[in-house]
C-alpha positions as CSV (number, residue, x, y, z in Angstrom):
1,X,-12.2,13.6,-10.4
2,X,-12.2,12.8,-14.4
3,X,-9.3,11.0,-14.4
4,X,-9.7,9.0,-11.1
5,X,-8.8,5.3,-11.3
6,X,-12.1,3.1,-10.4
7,X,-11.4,-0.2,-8.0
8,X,-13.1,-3.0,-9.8
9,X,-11.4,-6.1,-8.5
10,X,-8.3,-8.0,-6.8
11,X,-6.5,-11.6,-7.1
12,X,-3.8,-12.9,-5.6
13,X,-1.4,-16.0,-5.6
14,X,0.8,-17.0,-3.0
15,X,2.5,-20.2,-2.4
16,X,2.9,-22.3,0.9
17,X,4.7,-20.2,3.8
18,X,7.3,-21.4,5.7
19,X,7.9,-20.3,9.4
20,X,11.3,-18.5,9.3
21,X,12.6,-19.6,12.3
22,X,12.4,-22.9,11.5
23,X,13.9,-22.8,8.4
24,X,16.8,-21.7,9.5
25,X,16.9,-23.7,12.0
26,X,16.8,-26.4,10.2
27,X,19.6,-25.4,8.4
28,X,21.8,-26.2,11.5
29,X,21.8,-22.0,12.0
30,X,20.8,-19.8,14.9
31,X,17.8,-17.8,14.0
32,X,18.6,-15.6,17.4
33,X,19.7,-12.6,15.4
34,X,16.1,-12.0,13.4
35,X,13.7,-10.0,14.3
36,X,11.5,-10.0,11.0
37,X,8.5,-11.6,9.8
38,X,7.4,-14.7,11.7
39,X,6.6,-16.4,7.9
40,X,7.3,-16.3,4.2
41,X,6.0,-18.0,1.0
42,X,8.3,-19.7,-1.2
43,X,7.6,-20.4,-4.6
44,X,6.9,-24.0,-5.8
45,X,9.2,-25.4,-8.8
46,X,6.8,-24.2,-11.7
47,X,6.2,-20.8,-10.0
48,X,7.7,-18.1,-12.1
49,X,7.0,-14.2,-12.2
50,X,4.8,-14.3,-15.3
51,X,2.8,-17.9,-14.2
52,X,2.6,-16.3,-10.7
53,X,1.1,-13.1,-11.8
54,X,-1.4,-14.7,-14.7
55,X,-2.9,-16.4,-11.9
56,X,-3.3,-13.6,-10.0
57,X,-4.7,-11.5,-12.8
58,X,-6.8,-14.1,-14.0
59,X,-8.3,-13.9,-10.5
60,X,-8.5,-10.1,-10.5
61,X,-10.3,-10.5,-13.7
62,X,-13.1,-12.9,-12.3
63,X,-13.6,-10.4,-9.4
64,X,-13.6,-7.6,-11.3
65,X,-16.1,-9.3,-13.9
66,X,-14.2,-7.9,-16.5
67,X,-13.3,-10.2,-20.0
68,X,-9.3,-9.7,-20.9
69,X,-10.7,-8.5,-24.6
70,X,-11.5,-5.4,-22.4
71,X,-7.8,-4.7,-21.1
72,X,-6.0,-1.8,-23.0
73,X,-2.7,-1.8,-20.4
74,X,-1.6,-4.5,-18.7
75,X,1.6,-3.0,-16.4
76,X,4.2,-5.1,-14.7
77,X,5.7,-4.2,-11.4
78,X,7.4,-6.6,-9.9
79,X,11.1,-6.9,-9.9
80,X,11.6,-10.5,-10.3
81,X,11.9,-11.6,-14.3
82,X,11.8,-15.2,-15.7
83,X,14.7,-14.0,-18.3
84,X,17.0,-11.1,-18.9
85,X,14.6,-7.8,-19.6
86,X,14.6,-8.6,-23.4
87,X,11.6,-10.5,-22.8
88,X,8.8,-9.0,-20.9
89,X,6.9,-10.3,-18.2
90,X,3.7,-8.6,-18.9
91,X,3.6,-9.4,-22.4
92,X,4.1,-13.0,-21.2
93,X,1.3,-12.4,-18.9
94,X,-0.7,-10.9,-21.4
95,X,-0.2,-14.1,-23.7
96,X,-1.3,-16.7,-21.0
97,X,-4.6,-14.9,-19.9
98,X,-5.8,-14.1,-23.7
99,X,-6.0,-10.0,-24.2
100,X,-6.7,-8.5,-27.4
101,X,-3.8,-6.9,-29.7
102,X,-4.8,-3.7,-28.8
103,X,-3.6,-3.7,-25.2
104,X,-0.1,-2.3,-24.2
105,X,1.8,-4.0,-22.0
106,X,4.8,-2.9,-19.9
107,X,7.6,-3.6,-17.7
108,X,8.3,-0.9,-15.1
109,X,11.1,-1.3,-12.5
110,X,11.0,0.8,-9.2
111,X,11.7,-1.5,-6.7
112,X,9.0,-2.6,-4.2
113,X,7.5,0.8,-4.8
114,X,6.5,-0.6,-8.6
115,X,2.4,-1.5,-8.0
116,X,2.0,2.5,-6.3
117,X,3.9,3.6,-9.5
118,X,2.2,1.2,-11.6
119,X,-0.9,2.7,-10.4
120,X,-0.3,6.4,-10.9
121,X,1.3,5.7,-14.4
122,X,-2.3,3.7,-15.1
123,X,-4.6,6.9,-14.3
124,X,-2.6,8.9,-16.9
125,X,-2.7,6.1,-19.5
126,X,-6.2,6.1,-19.1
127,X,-7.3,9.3,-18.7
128,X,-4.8,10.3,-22.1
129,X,-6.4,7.3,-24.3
130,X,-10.1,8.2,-23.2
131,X,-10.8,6.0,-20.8
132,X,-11.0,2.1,-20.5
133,X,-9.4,-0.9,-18.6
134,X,-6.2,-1.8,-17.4
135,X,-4.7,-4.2,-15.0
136,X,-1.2,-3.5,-12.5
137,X,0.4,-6.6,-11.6
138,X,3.1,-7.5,-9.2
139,X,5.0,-10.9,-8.4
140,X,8.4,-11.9,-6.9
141,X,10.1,-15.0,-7.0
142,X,13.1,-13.8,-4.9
143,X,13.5,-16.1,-1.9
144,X,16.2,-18.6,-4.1
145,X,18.3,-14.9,-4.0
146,X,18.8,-15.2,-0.1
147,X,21.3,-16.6,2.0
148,X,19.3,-17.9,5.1
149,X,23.0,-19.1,6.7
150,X,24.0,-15.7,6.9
151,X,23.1,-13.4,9.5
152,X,24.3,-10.7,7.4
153,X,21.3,-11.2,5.5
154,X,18.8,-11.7,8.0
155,X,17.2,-8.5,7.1
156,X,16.1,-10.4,3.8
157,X,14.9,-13.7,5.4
158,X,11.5,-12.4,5.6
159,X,11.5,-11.7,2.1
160,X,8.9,-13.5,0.1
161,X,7.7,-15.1,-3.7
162,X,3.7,-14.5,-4.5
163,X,1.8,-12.3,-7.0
164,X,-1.3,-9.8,-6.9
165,X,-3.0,-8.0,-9.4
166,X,-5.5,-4.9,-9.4
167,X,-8.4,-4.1,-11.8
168,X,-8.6,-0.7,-12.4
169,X,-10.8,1.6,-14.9
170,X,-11.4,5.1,-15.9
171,X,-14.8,6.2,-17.8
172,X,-16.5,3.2,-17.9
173,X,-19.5,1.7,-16.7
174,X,-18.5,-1.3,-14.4
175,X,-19.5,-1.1,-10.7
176,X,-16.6,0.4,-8.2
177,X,-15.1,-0.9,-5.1
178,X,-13.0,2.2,-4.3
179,X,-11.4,5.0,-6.4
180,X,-7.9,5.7,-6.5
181,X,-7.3,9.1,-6.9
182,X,-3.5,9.6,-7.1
183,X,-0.1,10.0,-5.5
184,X,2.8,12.3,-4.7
185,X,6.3,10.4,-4.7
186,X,10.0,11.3,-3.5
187,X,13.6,10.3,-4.1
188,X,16.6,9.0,-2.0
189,X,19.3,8.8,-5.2
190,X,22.2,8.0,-2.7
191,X,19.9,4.7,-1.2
192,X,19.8,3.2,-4.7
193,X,21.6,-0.4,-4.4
194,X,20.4,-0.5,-1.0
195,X,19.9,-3.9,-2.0
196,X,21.9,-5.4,-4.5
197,X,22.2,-8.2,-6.8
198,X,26.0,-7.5,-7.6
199,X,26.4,-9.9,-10.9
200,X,24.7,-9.9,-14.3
201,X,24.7,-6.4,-15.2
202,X,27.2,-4.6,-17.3
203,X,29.6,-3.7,-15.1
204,X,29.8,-7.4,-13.4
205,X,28.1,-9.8,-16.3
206,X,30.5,-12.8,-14.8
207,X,30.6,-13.8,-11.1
208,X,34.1,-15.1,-9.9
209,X,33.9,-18.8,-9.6
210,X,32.5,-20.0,-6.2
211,X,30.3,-16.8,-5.6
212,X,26.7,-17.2,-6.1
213,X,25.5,-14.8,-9.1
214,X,22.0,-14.3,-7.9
215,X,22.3,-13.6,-4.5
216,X,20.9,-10.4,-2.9
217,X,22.9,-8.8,-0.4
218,X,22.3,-5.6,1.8
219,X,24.8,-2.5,1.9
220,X,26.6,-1.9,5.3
221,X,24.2,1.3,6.1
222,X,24.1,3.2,9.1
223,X,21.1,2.2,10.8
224,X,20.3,5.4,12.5
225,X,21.0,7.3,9.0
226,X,18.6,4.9,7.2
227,X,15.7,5.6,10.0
228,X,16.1,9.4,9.3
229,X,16.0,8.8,5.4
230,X,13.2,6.9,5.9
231,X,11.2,9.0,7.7
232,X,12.0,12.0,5.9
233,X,10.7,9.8,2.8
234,X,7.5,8.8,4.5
235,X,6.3,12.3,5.6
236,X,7.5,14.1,2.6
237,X,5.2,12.1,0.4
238,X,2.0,12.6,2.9
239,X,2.8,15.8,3.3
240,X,2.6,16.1,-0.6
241,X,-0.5,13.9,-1.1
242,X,-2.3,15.8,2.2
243,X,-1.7,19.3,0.5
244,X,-2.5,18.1,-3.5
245,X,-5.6,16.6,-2.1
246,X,-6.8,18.3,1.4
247,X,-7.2,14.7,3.0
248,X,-6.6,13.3,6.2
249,X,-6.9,9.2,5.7
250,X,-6.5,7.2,9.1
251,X,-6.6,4.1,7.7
252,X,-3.2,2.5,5.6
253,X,-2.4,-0.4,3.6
254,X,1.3,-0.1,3.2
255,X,4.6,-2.1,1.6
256,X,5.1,-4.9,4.7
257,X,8.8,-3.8,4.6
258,X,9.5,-5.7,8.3
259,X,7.8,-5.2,11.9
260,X,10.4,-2.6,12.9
261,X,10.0,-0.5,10.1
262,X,5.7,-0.1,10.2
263,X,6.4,1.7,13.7
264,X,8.4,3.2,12.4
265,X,5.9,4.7,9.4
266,X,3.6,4.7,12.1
267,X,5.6,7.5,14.2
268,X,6.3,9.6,11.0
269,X,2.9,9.8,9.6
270,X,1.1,9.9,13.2
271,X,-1.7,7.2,12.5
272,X,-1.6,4.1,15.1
273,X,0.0,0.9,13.5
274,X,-3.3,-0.8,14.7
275,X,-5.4,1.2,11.6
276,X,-2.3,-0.5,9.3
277,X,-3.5,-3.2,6.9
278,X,-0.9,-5.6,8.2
279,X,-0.4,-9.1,6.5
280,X,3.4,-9.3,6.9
281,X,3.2,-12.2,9.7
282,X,1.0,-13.9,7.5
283,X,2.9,-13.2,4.3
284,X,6.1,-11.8,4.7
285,X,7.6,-8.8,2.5
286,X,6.4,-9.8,-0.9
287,X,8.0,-6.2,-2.4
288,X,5.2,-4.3,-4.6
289,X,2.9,-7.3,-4.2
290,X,2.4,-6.2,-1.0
291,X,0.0,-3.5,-1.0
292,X,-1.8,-5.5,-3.7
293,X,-2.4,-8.0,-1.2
294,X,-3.5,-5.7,1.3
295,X,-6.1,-4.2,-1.3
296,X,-7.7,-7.6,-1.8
297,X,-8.1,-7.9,1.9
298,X,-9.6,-4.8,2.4
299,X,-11.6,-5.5,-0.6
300,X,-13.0,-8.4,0.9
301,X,-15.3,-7.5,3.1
302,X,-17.1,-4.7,0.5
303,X,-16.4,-1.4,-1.1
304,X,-14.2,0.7,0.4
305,X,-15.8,2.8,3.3
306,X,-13.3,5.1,4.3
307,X,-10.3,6.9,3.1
308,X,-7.3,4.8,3.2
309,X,-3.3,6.1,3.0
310,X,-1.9,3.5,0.4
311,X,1.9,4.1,1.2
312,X,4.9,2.8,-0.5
313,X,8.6,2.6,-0.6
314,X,12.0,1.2,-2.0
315,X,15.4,2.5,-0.4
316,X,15.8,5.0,-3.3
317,X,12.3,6.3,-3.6
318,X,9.2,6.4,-1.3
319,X,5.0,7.2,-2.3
320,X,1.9,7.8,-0.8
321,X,-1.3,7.5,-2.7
322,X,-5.1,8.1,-2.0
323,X,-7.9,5.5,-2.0
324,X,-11.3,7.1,-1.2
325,X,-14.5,5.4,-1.2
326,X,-16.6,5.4,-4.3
């Protein structure tokens, strides 16, 4: 494939994790009610989106042996911004690690479904400007958004703050780890605001005094509703990447959206949770970081040697892509 992206390298940055259990315990709650992720990362004072992710690109960039004077994209995935979207996180990024003037960088928001995106809107970049070197990173800082008192919002305590970052190329001659060849994607519009930080925007700039403008809070869904969405969400986007590109991978590294929910995925797309990449219980949900963090580890021990399922979603939108060995 001409316009397949080339794996040349991972980094990643996460801060100390915290047992969740514990933390809320020590908050004088009952942790009873969860059910997630044993662990999350929290970010330290200085940890912001763009330091986070410059770490974790400058990392990528070492691995990947590649000089930032080569980057001609740098793309920004995460969710999590150090101001209002004005200023731009992977410009920022692009400013601490030293690229050239004539690399583009953007901010894309789709949820934790942004590195999967990140990565499909990279192989047409490339492949449209002849070729060259760009860089998808991710980072969160999203764990001062959640009430850990609530049990309302125990579906969020797992939630994490970290970065990753992917080196990726098209056309050029630096050595490959895996190739990325694409992915199919499909929408949920009614699940958008799934999660939802209420305050800020235009319709609620100001929050009434006493309420807490950043917090993230979960919609009252119907459980059994949101299973079916899901799963239609999962398999639809296989389906589509099985019949664009005749595969059959066995092997996933997927968004660790919570234990319950990568049986779930499991079931739908009929591949055994014990061939996921899982790093949840180490990591929590760290939204699009995720399956940047799962690259790196299955980067780790060599090139890639198999097809791997490199699956994704956000309530409002759900991917699958293909990673195949070089």
């Amino acid at each position: 494939m001409s316009d397949a992206l080339e794996v040349l390298g991972t980094g990643v940055y996460l801060p100390p994790s915290r047992n969740v259990r514990d933390m809320v315990r020590g908050m004088g709650h009952d942790p009873s009610v969860y059910v997630g992720w044993d662990n999350c990362c929290h970010a330290l004072d200085d940890d912001q989106p763009s330091s986070m992710g410059a770490e974790a690109l400058s990392a990528a960039l070492t691995d990947a042996k590649v000089d930032p004077s080569e980057l001609k994209l740098v793309l920004f995935a995460g969710m999590s911004r150090d101001f209002l979207p004005s200023w731009s996180v992977a410009t920022e990024i692009m400013q601490i690690t030293g690229t050239e003037p004539h690399c583009m960088g953007l901010d894309m928001t789709a949820g934790c479904l942004g590195a999967l995106s990140a990565l499909d809107m990279a192989q047409g970049w490339l492949s449209t400007h002849g070729g060259g070197v760009a860089a998808v990173v991710a980072a969160e800082r999203w764990t001062y958004t959640i009430d850990y008192t609530s049990p309302d919002s125990q579906g969020l305590w797992g939630h994490s703050d970290g970065a990753g970052a992917v080196i990726v190329s098209n056309q050029t001659p630096h050595d490959s780890l895996g190739t990325f060849c694409g992915a199919e994607f499909m929408a949920q519009n009614d699940l958008n605001g799934t999660v939802l930080v209420n305050y800020g925007g235009t319709r609620n700039p100001i929050a009434p005094v006493g309420v807490v403008p950043y917090e993230r809070k979960l919609m009252d869904l119907d459980r059994k509703n949101l299973r079916q969405q899901y799963s239609e969400g999962y398999s639809n986007s296989f389906k589509a990447l099985k019949a664009r590109f005749d595969c059959d991978p066995q092997r996933v590294v997927v968004n660790q959206t919570s234990k319950a929910f990568m049986r779930l995925i499991a079931s739908v797309i009929d591949i055994p949770v014990e061939n996921f990449l899982l790093t949840g219980d180490e990591t929590g949900h760290v939204g699009s970081v995720d399956i940047l963090i799962g690259l790196d580890r299955l980067l780790q021990s060599g090139p890639v040697a198999e097809p791997h399922l490199i699956a994704g979603s956000t309530p409002y939108a759900f991917g699958a892509g293909l990673l195949n060995p070089t």
